[in-house]
VEXRO-802634 format. One record per residue (C-alpha): residue in one letter; x, y, z. Coordinates in steps of 0.1 Angstrom, whole numbers, plus 5000, padded with zeros to 4 digits. Each point is the difference from the previous one (the first is absolute). Layout:
<fibas>
AXYZ ...
</fibas>
This chain:
<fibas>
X511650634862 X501649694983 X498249704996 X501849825027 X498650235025 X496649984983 X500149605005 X501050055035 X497650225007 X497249774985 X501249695022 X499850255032 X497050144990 X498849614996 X501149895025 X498750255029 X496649994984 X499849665001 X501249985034 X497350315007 X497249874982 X500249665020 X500250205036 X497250214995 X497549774977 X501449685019 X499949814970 X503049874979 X499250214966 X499150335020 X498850204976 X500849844969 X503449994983 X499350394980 X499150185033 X502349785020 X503050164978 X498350385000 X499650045036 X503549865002 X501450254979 X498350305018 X501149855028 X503649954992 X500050384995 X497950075026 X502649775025 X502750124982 X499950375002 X498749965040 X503349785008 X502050294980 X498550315022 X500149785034 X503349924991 X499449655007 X502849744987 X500149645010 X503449964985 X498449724976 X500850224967 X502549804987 X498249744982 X498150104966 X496449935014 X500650075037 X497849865029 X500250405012 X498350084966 X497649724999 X499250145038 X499650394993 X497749834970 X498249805021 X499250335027 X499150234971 X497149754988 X498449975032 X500550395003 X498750034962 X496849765007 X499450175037 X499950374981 X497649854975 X497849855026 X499750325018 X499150244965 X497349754994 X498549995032 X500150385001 X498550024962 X496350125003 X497349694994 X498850044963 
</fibas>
């Protein structure tokens, strides 16, 4: 991985958590800055790997941070947080 695709990653991952933090809290921060950027990430890869299988392709690749990236991103989060939601409302009560 070289660092440009590290840095792009990290604005994706920023970016989608951001925008995912404010949809589901309904508050500007979201989850603060730090959680905003992980749940991002996991769901860039999350978005990411799902567009790959589906075979889903918006045709917006061309530019370095791509609105289809930011999108896929944006998808995984609420898939990430959704799958989170679930495994703690089916953990036992301690």
């Amino acid at each position: 991985m070289t660092l440009s695709t590290l840095i792009t990653w990290l604005i994706v991952g920023a970016l989608a958590g951001a925008l995912t933090g404010m949809v589901v809290k309904q508050k500007r921060r979201g989850y603060g800055p730090l959680a905003n950027l992980g749940i991002g990430l996991v769901g860039a890869l999350i978005g990411g790997g799902l567009f790959e299988v589906l075979g889903i392709d918006l045709g917006l690749g061309n530019i370095s941070v791509s609105a289809q990236d930011l999108l896929a991103a944006f998808i995984g989060s609420l898939l990430f947080l959704a799958a989170l939601r679930l495994y703690r409302s089916r953990r036992p009560s301690a």
